[in-house]
C-alpha positions as CSV (number, residue, x, y, z in Angstrom):
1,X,223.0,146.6,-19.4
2,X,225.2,148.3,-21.7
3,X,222.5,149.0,-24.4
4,X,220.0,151.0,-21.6
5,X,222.5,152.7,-20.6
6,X,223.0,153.9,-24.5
7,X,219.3,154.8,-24.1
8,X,219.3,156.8,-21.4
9,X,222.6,158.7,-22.6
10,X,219.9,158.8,-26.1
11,X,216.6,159.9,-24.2
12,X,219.0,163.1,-22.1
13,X,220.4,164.4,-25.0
14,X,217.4,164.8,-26.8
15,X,215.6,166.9,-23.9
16,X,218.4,169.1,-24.0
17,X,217.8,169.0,-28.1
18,X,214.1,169.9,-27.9
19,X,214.8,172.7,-25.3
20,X,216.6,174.3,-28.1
21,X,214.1,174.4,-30.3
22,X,210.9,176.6,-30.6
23,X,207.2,175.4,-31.4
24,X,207.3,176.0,-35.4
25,X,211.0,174.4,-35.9
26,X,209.7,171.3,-34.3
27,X,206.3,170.9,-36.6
28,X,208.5,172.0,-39.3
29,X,210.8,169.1,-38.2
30,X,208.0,166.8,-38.4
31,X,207.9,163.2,-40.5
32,X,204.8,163.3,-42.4
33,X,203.8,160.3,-41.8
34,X,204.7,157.0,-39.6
35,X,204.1,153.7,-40.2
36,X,203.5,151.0,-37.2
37,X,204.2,147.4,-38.1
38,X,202.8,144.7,-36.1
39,X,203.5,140.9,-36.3
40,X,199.9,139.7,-35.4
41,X,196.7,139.6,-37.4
42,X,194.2,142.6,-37.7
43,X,191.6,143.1,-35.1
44,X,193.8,141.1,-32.2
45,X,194.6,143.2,-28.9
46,X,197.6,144.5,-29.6
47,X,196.4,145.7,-33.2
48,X,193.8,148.1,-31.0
49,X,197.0,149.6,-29.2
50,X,198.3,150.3,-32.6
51,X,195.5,151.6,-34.5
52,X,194.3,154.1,-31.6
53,X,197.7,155.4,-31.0
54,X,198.5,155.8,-34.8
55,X,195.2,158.0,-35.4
56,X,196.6,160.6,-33.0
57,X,199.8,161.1,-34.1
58,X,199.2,163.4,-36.5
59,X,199.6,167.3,-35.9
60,X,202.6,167.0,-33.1
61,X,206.4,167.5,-33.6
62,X,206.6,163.6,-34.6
63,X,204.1,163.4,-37.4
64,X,202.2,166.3,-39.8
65,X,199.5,163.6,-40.5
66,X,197.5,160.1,-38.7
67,X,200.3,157.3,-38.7
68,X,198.8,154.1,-40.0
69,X,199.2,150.1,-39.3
70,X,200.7,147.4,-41.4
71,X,200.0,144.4,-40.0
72,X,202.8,141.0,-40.6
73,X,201.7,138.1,-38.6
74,X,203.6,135.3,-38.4
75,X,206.1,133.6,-36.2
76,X,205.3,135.0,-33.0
77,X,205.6,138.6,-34.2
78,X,209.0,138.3,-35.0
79,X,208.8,138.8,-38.7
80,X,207.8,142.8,-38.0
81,X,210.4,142.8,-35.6
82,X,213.3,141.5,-38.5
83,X,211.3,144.2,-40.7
84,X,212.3,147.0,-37.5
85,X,215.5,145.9,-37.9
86,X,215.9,146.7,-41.9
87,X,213.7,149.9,-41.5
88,X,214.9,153.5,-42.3
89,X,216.3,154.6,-38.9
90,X,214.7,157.8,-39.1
91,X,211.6,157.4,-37.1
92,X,209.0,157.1,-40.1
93,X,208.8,153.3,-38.8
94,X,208.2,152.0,-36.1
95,X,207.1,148.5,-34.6
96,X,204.6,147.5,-31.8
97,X,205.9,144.6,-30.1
98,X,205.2,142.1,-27.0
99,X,208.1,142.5,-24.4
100,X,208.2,139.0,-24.7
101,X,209.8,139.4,-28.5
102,X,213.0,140.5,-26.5
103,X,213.2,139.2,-23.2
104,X,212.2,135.8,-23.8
105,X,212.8,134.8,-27.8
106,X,216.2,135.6,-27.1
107,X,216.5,132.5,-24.7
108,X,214.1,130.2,-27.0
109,X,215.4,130.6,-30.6
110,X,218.7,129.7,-30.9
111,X,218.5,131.4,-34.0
112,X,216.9,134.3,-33.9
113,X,217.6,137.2,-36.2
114,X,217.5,140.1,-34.5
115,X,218.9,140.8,-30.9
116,X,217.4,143.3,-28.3
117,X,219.5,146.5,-29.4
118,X,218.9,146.2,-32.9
119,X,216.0,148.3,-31.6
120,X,215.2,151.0,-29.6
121,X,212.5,151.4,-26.6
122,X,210.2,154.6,-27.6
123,X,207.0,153.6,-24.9
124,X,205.0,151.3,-23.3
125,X,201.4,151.0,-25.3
126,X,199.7,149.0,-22.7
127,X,199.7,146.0,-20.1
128,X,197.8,142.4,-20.7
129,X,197.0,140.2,-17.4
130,X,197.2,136.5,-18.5
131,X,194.6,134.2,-17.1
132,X,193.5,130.4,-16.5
133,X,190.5,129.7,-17.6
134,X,188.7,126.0,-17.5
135,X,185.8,125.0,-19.9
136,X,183.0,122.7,-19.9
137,X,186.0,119.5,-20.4
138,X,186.2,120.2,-16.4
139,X,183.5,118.9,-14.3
140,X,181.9,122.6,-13.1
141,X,182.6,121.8,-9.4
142,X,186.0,122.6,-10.3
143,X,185.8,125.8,-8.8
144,X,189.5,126.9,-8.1
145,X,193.1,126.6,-9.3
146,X,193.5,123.8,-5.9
147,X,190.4,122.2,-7.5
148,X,191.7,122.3,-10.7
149,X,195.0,120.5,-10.0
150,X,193.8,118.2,-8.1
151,X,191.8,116.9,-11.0
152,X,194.2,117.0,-13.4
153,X,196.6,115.0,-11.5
154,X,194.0,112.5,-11.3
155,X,192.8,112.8,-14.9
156,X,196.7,113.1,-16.6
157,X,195.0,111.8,-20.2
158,X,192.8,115.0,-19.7
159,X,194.8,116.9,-18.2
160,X,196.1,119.5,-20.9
161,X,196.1,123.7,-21.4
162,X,196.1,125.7,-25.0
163,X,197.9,128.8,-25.7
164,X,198.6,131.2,-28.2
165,X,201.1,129.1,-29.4
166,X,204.5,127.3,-28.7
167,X,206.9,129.8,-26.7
168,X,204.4,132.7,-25.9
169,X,204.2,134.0,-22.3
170,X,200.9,132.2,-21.7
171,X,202.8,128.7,-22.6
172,X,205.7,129.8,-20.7
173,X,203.2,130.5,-17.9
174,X,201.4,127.3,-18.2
175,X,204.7,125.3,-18.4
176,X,205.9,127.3,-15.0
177,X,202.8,126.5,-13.3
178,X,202.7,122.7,-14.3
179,X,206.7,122.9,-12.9
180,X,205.9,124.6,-9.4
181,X,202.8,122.4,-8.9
182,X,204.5,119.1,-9.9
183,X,201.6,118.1,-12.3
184,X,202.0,117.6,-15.9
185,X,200.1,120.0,-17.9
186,X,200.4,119.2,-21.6
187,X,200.6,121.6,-24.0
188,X,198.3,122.2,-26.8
189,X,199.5,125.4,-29.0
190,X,197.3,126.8,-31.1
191,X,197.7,129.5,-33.8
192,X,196.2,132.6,-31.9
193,X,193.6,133.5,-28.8
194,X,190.4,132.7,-30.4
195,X,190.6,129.4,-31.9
196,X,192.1,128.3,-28.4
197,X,189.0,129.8,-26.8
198,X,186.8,128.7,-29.1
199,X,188.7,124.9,-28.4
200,X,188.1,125.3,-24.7
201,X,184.4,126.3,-24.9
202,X,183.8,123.5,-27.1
203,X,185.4,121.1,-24.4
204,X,187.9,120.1,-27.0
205,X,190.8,121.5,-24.5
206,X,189.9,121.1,-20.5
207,X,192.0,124.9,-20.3
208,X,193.5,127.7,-21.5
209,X,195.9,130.5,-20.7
210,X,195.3,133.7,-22.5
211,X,195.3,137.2,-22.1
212,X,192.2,137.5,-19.6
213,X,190.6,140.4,-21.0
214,X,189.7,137.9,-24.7
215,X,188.2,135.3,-21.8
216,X,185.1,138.5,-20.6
217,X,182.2,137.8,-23.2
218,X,182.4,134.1,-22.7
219,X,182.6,134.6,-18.7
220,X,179.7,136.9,-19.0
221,X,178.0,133.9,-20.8
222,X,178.8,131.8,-18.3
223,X,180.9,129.2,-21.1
224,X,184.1,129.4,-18.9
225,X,185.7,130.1,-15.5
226,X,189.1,132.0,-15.0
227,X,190.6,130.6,-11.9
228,X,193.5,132.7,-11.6
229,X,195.3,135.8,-13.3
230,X,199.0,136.7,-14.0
231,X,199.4,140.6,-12.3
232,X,201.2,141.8,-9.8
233,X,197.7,142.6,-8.6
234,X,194.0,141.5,-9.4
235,X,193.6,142.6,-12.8
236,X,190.7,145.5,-12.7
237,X,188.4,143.6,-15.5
238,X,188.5,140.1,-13.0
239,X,188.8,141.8,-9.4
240,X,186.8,138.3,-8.1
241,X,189.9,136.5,-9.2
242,X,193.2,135.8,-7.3
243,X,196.3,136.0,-8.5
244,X,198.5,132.7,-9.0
245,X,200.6,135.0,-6.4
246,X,197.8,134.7,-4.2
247,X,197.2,130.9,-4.7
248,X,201.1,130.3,-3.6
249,X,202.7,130.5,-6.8
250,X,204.8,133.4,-7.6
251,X,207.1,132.3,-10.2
252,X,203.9,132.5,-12.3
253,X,203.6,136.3,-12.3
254,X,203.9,138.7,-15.3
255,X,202.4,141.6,-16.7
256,X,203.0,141.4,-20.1
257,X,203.2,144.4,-22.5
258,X,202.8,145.7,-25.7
259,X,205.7,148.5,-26.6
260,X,206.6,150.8,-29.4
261,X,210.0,150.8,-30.7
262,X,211.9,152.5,-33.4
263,X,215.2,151.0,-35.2
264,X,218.5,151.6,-33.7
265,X,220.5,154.4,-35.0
266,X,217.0,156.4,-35.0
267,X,218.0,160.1,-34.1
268,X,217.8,160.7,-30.2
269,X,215.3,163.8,-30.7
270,X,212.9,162.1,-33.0
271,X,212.7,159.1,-30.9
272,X,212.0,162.4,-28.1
273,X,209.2,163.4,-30.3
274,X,207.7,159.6,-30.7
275,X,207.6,159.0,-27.0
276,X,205.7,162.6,-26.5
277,X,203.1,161.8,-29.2
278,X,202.7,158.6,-28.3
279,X,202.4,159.0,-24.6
280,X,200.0,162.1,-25.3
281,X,198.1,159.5,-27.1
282,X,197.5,157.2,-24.4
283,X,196.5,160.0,-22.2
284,X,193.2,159.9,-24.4
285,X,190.2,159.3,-22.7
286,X,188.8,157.7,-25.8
287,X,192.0,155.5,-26.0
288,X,191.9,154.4,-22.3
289,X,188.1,153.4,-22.8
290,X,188.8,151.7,-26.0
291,X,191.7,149.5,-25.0
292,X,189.8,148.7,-21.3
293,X,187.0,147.6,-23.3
294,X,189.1,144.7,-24.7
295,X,190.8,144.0,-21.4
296,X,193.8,146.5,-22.2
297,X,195.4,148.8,-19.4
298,X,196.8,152.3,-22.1
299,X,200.1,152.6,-19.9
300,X,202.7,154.9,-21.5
301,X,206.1,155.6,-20.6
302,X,209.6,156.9,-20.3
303,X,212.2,155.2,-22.6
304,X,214.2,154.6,-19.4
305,X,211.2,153.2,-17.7
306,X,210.6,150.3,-20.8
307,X,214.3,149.8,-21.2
308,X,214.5,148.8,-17.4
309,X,211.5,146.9,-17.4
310,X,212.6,144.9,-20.6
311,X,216.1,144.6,-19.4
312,X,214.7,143.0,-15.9
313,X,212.6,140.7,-17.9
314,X,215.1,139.4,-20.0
315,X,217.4,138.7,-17.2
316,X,214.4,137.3,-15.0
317,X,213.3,134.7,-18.2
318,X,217.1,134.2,-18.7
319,X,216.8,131.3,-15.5
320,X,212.9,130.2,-16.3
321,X,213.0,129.2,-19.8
322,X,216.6,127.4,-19.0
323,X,214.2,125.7,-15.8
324,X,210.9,124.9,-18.0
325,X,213.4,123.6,-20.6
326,X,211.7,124.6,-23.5
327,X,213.4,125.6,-27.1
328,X,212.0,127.2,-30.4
329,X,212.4,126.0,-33.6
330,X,215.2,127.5,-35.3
């Protein structure tokens, strides 16, 4: 817990710092512009949070002008994390990141390159609900997660899920639920959302899990069902669909999401300035509308707040990923 409780030390003394100062030495204060990496393609989800976040951050004590986005796919959004890592540490960059790339790659890559306090919680973007959907490979009276595996364990040779890819939360999800239920699930990664989705309503995959809100203009067709979602709660887009909490298994329960953070050694008052900008931001109606469009909850935060959150994660996926038994390539 030590690095948090370097945080919160971090987040207090730059309260007291900004107190200090008046309205026209904090513009004058101001980067002129800040530039958001993210490690997946342009146009995914979490490319929304960044773009509609980055447009408004111009004009506050953070930034004179709009940020903009630099997209670096690849390996499970680690390589804009190692970027992070190598960044000036004085707020111009920062990085838009699943929780996942510290609370879970640490357990799965044995040799990861970067380790959770080489970087510094700023804010929550927003939350993803994860969801099990089933495609036309599953006879359509398959109606329910029960239904669902009960034919799998009688159809093992069919019996398989896509993700996103190896060692994201929706195959650490699927992997959890094929554990608690006792029947084998394999695993089909895939490089992204849509060409698992695109697998599944084919019926070149009996099922998927993926972030549910990427599932709504195929359920609206009627080209797949979502038996179950990941929250805490219903997600708001599905409210018809239980939880896996609901259907007896809570072990497969997360709300995974998208955060901003800046590189360690960052200035405790400009990260101050990046969380008020940013969670001003997410206050936007416009923003809030956007993101719930694609299936995206805008959630800011405290640093404190995502420091815990992340910190309760890691320890949390600390005894699953040891229990699904699954490790990263190197």
């Amino acid at each position: 817990m030590q690095m948090h409780r370097r945080h919160f030390v971090q987040a207090l003394g730059s309260a007291a710092a900004l107190g200090s100062l008046s309205p026209l030495q904090a513009l004058a204060q101001a980067l002129d512009q800040v530039k958001i990496m993210y490690g997946f393609p342009a146009g995914s989800s979490g490319d929304s949070v960044a773009r509609r976040v980055a447009e408004r951050l111009g004009g506050t004590p953070y930034s004179k002008g709009p940020g903009f986005v630099e997209n670096k796919p690849g390996a499970g959004g680690r390589i804009a994390v190692e970027a992070l890592k190598n960044a000036p540490p004085n707020g111009s960059v920062l990085a838009l990141a699943p929780v996942s790339a510290f609370s879970v790659y640490p357990h799965i890559y044995p040799k990861l390159t970067y380790k959770p306090e080489d970087a510094i919680p700023v804010s929550i973007g927003a939350v993803i609900y994860h969801g099990l959907a089933v495609g036309p490979a599953v006879p359509a009276e398959v109606k329910t997660l029960k239904d669902f595996l009960a034919w799998a364990k009688a159809h093992p040779d069919r019996a398989n899920f896509g993700s996103p890819g190896a060692g994201s939360m929706p195959h650490l999800l699927g992997a959890l639920l094929s554990l608690r239920s006792g029947v084998e699930l394999k695993h089909a990664p895939y490089r992204g959302t849509v060409p698992s989705i695109t697998d599944l309503v084919g019926g070149q995959v009996a099922a998927t899990m993926n972030p549910s809100g990427d599932y709504l203009q195929y359920l609206k067709a009627g080209r797949l069902r979502v038996l179950a979602t990941s929250g805490r709660q219903r997600s708001p887009f599905l409210p018809d669909v239980p939880t896996f909490t609901e259907l007896g298994f809570p072990d497969v329960t997360v709300e995974e999401w998208f955060g901003f953070y800046a590189p360690a050694k960052t200035p405790a008052t400009t990260i101050a300035n990046a969380n008020a900008a940013i969670t001003a931001a997410l206050k936007d109606k416009a923003v809030i509308d956007g993101l719930a469009a694609l299936g995206l909850l805008a959630r800011g935060s405290t640093q404190q707040e995502m420091a815990a959150d992340q910190q309760a994660e890691f320890e949390r996926w600390s005894s699953l990923v040891k229990q699904i038994g699954f490790t990263g390539e190197s």
